[in-house]
C-alpha positions in Angstrom: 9.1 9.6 -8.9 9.9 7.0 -7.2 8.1 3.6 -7.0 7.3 1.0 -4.4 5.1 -1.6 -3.5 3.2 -2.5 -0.4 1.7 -5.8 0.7 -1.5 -5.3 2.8 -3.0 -7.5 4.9 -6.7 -6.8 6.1 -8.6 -7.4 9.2 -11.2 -10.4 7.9 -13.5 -9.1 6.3 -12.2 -5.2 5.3 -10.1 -5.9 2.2 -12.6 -4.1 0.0 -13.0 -1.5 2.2 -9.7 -1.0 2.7 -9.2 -0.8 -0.8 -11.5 1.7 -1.2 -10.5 3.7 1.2 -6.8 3.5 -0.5 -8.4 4.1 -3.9 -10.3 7.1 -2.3 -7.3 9.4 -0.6 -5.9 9.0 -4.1 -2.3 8.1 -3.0 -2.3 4.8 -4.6 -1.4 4.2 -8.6 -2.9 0.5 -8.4 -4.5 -1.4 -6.1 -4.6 -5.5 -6.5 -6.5 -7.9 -4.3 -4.3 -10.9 -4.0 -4.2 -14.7 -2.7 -1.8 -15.9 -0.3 -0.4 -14.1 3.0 -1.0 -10.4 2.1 -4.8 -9.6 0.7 -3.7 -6.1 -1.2 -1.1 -5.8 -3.3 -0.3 -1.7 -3.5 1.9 0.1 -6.2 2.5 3.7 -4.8 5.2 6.6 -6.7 6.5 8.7 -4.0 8.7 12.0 -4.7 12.7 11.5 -4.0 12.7 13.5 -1.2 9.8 11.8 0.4 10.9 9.2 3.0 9.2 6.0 2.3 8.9 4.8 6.0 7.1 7.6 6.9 4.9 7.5 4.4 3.5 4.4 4.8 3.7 4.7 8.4 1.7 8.1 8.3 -0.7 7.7 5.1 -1.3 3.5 4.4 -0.6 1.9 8.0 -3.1 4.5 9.9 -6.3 3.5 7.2 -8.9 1.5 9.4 -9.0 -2.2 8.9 -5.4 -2.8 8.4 -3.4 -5.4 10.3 0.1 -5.3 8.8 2.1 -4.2 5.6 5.0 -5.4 3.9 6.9 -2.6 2.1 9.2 -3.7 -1.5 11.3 -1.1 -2.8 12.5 -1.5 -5.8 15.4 -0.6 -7.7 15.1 -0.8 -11.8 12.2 -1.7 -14.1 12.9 -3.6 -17.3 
């Protein structure tokens, strides 16, 4: 699997339910509110074959109350 991160950031007032609605289609390993630009910090594990664009684009960027992601791939964990 591979793993990547996305930076959410809400319309005011929907971070929680955005979270929730990331924690409930169950495509999501962690979910983190956070301070700063971005209000969600998102860890997701995609297949290799799956393309990472259009998964975000087609499963996270389409959830109500979203105004705009930042997607981190990353290359090795120590």
């Amino acid at each position: 699997m591979i793993p990547f991160f996305v930076q959410i950031k809400c319309q005011l007032g929907k971070s929680y339910e955005v979270a929730n609605a990331l924690a409930d289609a169950e495509i999501a390993s962690e979910i983190y509110s956070t301070a700063g630009d971005f209000d969600l910090l998102v860890k997701f594990y995609v297949d290799p074959t799956t393309d990472i664009g259009h998964f975000v684009n087609e499963k996270v960027q389409v959830l109500p109350g979203i105004q705009d992601t930042k997607t981190i791939i990353t290359f090795k964990a120590f």
